[in-house]
C-alpha positions as CSV (number, residue, x, y, z in Angstrom):
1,X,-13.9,19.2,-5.0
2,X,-16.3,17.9,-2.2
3,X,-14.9,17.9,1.4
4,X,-14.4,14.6,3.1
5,X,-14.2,13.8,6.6
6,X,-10.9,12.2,8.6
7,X,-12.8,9.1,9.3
8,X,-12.9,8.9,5.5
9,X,-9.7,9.6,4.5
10,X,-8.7,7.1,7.3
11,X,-10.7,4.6,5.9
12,X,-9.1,4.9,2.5
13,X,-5.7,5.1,4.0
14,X,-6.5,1.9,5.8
15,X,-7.9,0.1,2.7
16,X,-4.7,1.1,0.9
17,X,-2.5,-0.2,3.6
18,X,-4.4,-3.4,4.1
19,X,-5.1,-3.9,-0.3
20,X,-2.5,-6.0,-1.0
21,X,-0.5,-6.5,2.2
22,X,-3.2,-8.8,3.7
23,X,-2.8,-11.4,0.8
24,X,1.2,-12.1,1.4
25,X,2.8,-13.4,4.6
26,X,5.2,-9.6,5.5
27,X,8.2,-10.9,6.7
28,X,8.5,-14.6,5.6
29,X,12.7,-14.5,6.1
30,X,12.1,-14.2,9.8
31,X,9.7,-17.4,9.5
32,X,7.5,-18.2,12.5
33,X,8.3,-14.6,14.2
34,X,7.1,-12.7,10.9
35,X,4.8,-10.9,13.0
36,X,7.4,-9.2,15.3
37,X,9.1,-7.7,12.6
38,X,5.8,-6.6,11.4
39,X,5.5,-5.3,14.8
40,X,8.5,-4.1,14.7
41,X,8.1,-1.9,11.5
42,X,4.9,-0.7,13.0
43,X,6.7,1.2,15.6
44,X,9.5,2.6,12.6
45,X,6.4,3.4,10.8
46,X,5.2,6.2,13.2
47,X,8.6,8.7,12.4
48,X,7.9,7.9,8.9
49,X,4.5,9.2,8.6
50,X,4.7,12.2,10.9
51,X,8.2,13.1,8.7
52,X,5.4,13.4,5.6
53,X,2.3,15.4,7.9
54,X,5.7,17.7,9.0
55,X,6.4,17.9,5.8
56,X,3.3,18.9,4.4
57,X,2.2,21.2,7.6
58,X,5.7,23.3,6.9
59,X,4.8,23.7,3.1
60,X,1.5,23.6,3.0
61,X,1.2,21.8,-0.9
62,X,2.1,18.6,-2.4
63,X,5.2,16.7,-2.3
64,X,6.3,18.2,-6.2
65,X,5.8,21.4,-4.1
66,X,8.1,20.7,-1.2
67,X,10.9,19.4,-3.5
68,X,11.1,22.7,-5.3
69,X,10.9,25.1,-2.6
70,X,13.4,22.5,-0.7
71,X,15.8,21.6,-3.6
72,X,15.3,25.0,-5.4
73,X,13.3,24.4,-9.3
74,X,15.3,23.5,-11.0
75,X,16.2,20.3,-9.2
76,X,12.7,20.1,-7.7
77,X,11.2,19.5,-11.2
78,X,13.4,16.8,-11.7
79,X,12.9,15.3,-8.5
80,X,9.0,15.4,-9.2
81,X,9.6,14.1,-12.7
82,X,11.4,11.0,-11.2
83,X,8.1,10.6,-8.5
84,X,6.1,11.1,-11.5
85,X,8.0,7.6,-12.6
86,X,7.9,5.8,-9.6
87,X,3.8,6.4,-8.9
88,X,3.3,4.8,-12.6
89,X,6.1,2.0,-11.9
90,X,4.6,1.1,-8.5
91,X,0.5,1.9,-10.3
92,X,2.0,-1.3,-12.2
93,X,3.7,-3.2,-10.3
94,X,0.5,-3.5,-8.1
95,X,-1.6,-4.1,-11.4
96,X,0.4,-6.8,-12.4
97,X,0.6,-8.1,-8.7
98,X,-3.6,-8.6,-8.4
99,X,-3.7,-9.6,-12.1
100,X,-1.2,-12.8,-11.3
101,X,-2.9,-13.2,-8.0
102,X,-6.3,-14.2,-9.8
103,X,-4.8,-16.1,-12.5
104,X,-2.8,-17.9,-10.5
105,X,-5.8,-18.6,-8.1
106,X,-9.3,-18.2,-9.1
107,X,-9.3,-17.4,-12.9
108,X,-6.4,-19.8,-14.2
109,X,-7.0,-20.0,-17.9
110,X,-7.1,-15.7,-17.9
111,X,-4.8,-14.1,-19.5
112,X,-2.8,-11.5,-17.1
113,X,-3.5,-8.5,-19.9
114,X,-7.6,-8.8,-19.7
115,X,-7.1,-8.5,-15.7
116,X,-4.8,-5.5,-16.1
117,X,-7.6,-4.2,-18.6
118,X,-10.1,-4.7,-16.7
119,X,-8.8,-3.1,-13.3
120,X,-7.5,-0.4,-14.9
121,X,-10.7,0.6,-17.1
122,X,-12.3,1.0,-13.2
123,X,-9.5,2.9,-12.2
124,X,-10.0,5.5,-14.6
125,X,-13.4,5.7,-14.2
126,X,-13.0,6.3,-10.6
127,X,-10.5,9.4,-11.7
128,X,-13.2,10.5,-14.0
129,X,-14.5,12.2,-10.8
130,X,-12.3,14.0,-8.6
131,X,-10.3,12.0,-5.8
132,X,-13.3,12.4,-3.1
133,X,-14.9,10.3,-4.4
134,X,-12.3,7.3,-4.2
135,X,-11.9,8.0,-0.5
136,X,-15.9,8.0,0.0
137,X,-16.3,5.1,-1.7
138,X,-13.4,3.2,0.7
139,X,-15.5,4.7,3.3
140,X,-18.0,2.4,2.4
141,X,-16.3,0.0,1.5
142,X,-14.5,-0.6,4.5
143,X,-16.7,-2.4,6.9
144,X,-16.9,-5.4,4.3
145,X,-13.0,-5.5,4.5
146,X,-13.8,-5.6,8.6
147,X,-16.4,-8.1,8.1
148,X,-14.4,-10.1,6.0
149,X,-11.5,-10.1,8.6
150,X,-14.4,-10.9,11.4
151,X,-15.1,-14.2,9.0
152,X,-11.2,-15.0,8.7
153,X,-10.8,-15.0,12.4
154,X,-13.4,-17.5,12.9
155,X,-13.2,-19.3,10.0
156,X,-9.3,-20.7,11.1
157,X,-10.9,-22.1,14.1
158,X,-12.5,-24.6,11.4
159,X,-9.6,-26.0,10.3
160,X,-8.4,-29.5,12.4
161,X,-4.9,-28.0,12.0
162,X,-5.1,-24.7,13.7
163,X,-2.8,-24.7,16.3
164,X,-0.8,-21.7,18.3
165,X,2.0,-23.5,18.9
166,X,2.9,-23.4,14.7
167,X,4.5,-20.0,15.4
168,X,6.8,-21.1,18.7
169,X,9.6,-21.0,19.4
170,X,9.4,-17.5,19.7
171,X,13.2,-15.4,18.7
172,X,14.0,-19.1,18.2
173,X,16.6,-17.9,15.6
174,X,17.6,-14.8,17.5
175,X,16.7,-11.4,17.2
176,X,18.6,-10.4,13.7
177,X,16.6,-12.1,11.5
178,X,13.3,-10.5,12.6
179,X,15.1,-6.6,12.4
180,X,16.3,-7.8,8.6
181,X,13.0,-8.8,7.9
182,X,11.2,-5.7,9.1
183,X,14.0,-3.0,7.8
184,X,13.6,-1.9,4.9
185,X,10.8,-4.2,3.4
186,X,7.8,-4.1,5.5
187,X,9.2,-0.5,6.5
188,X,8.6,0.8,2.8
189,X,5.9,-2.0,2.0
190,X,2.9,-1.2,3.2
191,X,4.2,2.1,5.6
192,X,6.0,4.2,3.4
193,X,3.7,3.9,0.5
194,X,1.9,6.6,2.0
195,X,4.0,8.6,0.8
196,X,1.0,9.0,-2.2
197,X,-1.1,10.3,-0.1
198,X,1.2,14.0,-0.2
199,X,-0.6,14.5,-3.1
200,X,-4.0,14.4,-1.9
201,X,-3.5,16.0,1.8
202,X,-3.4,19.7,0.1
203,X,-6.1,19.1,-2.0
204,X,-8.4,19.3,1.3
205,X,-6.7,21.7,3.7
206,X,-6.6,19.2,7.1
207,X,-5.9,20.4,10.1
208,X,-2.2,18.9,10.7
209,X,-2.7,18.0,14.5
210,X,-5.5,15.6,14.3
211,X,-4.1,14.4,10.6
212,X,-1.4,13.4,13.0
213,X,-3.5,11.4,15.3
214,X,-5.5,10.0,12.5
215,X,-1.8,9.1,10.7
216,X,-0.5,7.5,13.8
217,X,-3.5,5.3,14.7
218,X,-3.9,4.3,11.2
219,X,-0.6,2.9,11.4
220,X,-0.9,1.2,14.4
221,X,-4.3,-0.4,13.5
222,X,-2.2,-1.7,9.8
223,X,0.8,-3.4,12.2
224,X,-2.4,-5.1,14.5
225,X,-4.1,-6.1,11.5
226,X,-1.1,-7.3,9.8
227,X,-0.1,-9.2,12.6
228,X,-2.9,-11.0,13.2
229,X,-3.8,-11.8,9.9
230,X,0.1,-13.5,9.9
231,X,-0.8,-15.2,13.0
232,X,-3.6,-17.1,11.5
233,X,-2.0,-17.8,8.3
234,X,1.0,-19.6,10.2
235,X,-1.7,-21.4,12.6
236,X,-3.4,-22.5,9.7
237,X,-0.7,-23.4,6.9
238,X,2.3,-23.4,9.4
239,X,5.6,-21.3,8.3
240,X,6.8,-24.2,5.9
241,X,4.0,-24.1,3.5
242,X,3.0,-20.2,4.3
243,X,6.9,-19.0,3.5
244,X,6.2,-21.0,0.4
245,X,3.1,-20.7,-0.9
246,X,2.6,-18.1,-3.8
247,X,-0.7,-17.2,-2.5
248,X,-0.7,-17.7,1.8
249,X,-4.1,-15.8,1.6
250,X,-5.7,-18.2,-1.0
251,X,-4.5,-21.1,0.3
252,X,-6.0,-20.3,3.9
253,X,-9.8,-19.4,2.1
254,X,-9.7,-22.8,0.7
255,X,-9.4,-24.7,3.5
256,X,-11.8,-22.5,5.7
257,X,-15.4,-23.9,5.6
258,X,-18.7,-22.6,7.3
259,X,-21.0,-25.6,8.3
260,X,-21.6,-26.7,4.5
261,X,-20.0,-23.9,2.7
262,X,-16.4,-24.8,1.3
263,X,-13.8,-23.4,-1.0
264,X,-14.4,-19.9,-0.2
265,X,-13.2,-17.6,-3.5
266,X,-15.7,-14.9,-2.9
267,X,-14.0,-14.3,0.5
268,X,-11.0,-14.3,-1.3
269,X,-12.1,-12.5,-4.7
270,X,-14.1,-9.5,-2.7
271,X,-10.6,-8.5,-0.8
272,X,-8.8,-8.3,-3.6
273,X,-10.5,-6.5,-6.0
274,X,-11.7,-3.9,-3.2
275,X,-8.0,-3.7,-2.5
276,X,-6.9,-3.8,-6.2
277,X,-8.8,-1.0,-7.3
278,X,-8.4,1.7,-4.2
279,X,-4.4,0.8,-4.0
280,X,-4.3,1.2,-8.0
281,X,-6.3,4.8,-7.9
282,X,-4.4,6.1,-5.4
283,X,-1.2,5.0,-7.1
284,X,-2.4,6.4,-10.4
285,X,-3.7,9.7,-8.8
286,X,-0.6,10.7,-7.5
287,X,1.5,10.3,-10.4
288,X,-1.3,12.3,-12.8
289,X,-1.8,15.2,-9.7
290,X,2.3,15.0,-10.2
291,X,2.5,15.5,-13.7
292,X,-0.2,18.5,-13.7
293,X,1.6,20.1,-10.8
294,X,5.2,19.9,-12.7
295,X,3.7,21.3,-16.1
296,X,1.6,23.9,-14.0
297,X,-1.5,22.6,-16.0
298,X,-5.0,23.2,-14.9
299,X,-6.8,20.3,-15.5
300,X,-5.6,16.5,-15.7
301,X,-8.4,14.6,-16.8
302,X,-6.9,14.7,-20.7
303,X,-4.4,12.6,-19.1
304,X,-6.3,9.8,-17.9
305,X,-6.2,7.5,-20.9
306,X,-2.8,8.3,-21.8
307,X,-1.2,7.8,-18.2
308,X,-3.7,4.8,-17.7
309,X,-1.8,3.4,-21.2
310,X,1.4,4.0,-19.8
311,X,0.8,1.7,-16.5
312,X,-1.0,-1.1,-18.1
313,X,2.0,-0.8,-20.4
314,X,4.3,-1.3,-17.8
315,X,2.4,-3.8,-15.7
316,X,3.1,-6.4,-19.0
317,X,6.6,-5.5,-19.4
318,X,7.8,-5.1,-15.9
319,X,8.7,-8.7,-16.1
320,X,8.2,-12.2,-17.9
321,X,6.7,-14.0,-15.0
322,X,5.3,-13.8,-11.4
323,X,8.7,-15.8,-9.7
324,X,10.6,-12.8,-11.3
325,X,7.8,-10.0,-10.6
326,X,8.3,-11.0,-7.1
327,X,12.3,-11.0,-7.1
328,X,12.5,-7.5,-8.2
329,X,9.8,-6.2,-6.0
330,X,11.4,-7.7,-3.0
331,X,15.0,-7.4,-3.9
332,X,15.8,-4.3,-6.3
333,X,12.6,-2.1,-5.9
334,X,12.4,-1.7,-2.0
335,X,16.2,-1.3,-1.9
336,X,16.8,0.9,-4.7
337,X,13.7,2.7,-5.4
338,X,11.5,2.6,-2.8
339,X,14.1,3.7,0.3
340,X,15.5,6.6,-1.7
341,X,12.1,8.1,-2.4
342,X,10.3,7.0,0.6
343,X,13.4,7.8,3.5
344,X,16.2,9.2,2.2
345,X,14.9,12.2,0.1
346,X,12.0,13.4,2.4
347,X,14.3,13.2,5.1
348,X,16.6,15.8,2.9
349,X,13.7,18.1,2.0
350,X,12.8,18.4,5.5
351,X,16.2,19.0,6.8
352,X,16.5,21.6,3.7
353,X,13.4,23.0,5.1
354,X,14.5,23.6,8.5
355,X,18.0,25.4,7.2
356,X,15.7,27.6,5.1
357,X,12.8,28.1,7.4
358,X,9.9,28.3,5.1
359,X,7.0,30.0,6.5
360,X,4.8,27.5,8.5
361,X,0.9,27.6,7.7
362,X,-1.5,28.3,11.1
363,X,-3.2,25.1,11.6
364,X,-7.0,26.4,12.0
C-alpha cells in the first residue's frame, strides 16, 4: 500500500466531513442560530475524535480489532458484524441521499437507480486500488472544494437580498433549542462519522500525537466551514425558505450570478459529486476492510461487486421517497443507530480497555 502524508489524509478527512454536510442547512430546529449549535457540536466534536485516535493508539489495529480484544471474541465478532451493517446502511443512505439530490435538482427526469449506478460503478473502481489512492485523489481534489467555497462567498454578495441581519435575533428563542439541535444530530452527522476512518488509520501506522493535531484542527476547520456556509445560506434565502427548502445549497447556486453568468449547476454539480463519491468510498471501504478483518481473509477485492450490490440494494429500498429518506435519517438513524455505535460503544471499549490495560504501542 503506498504511504500518504497527513496533509492528505486531512484532506480526505475534510472532503468527507464537508461531502454532504455543505448541501443541507445542520441545525434548521434551532432556525436563525443554526450555526451556534453547529458551533456548538464543533467543540463536543473534539472528545469525540481524540476517544477514536485513543482508541486506536492503545490497540494499535482497527475498530473490529478493538472490539474483540475489548469485549472478548466472541462478542467482538458480533459487534464488528453489526459495524459491518451499519458502514453498508450509512454507504446507502448517502447513495440514495446524492442520487435524490440531483434528481430533485439538476437531472429531474432521472431515475434515482441510474444515479445510484452510476456513483457506485466509480466507487468500486476507486476500491479497485488500495485506499491510498482515494485519499490522494481528495488531496487533489480539495482545493476545487476551496475554490468553490472562495466563489460561494462572493457570489452571495450578488444577490439584492443578502442581508446579516436575516440571522438576528441572536438566542432569540433561548438557549435550548440550539443545544437540541446540536446534540445528537450534528454531534453524529458529520463528527462522528469518522468513526470510518478506524479502519484506515492502521493501515498506515501514524504517529498518534500529530494524528491528534491533525484530528482536532480538522474538526475545527468542519465547524468554521459549516458555519459559515450556514451563514450565507440564511443571508441569502433567510431561515423561512432555507428550514424549508429540500435543497438550501441548490437553491442559493441559482440565484448567485457572476456578471452575465447565471443559474450556476456546475457550481452546484462539481461539490456534489466530488463529495458523493469520497463520502461513499470511504463508507464502502470500511464496511469491506470489516468484513475481511472478521473472516480473517486476506484479500477483499472478490468482495467488491458483491458488497457494492448490497448497498445499491439498500439505497432503493431504504425508503419510498426523499420526505421519508429524510425522516428516518434525522429521526430513527442518528438516535438509534448512529449514537450507540458512534458514542456509546467506543466509549465502553475504551473504558474496557483501561480495566484490562492492553499494552500501549510506542508512538515513533
Amino acid at each position: 500500500m503506498n504511504k500518504i502524508t497527513y496533509k492528505e489524509l486531512f484532506s480526505a478527512m475534510l472532503v468527507f466531513e464537508l461531502g454532504s454536510a455543505v448541501l443541507f442547512v445542520l441545525g434548521a430546529s434551532a432556525k436563525q442560530d443554526a450555526w451556534i449549535s453547529i458551533l456548538l457540536a464543533t467543540v463536543a466534536a473534539l472528545p469525540l475524535v481524540y476517544l477514536y485516535v485513543t482508541l486506536y493508539k492503545m490497540h494499535d489495529g482497527n475498530l473490529p480489532q478493538i472490539l474483540e480484544t475489548a469485549f472478548g471474541k466472541a462478542f467482538g465478532k458480533v459487534l464488528s458484524a453489526i459495524y459491518a451493517f451499519y458502514f453498508l446502511y450509512i454507504a446507502a443512505r448517502v447513495t440514495r441521499d446524492f442520487a435524490e439530490l440531483n434528481i430533485g435538482t439538476i437531472y429531474k427526469q432521472a431515475p434515482v437507480s441510474a444515479f445510484s449506478i452510476a456513483i457506485l460503478v466509480v466507487v468500486i473502481y476507486y476500491l479497485m486500488f488500495d485506499i491510498s489512492v482515494m485519499i490522494k485523489s481528495s488531496h487533489a481534489l480539495l482545493p476545487t472544494f476551496i475554490i468553490m467555497a472562495f466563489f460561494q462567498f462572493i457570489g452571495v454578495f450578488s444577490v439584492n437580498c443578502v442581508t446579516i441581519k436575516k440571522i438576528f435575533p441572536i438566542l432569540g428563542n433561548g438557549f435550548m433549542p440550539v443545544v437540541k439541535a446540536a446534540f445528537p444530530n450534528i454531534l453524529t452527522f458529520p463528527y462522528g462519522e469518522l468513526i470510518t476512518f478506524m479502519m484506515v488509520f492502521p493501515e498506515f501506522k501514524f504517529n498518534t500525537n500529530k494524528l491528534t493535531k491533525y484530528c482536532f484542527t480538522l474538526v475545527i476547520v468542519t465547524g468554521l466551514w459549516l458555519a459559515l456556509n450556514t451563514v450565507e445560506i440564511f443571508s441569502v434565502l433567510g431561515v423561512a425558505e432555507a428550514t424549508r427548502a429540500n435543497f438550501p445549497f441548490y437553491e442559493l447556486a441559482l440565484i448567485m450570478k457572476f456578471g452575465t453568468f447565471r443559474n450556476l449547476d456546475p457550481f452546484y454539480a462539481i461539490v456534489t459529486v466530488i463529495g458523493g463519491v469520497i463520502k461513499i468510498t470511504v463508507f464502502t471501504y470500511a464496511a469491506i476492510k470489516t468484513i475481511q478483518t472478521i473472516f480473517n481473509l486476506k484479500e477483499y477485492k472478490f468482495l467488491l461487486i458483491p458488497v457494492g450490490t448490497i448497498v445499491y440494494a439498500l439505497s432503493i429500498l431504504i425508503a419510498d421517497s426523499y420526505p421519508l429518506h429524510i425522516l428516518i435519517g434525522l429521526k430513527l438513524t442518528t438516535l438509534y443507530i448512529h449514537v450507540p455505535l458512534q458514542i456509546i460503544i467506543p466509549l465502553i471499549a475504551l473504558i474496557l480497555s483501561f480495566i484490562r490495560n492492553p499494552k500501549t504501542r510506542k508512538n515513533k
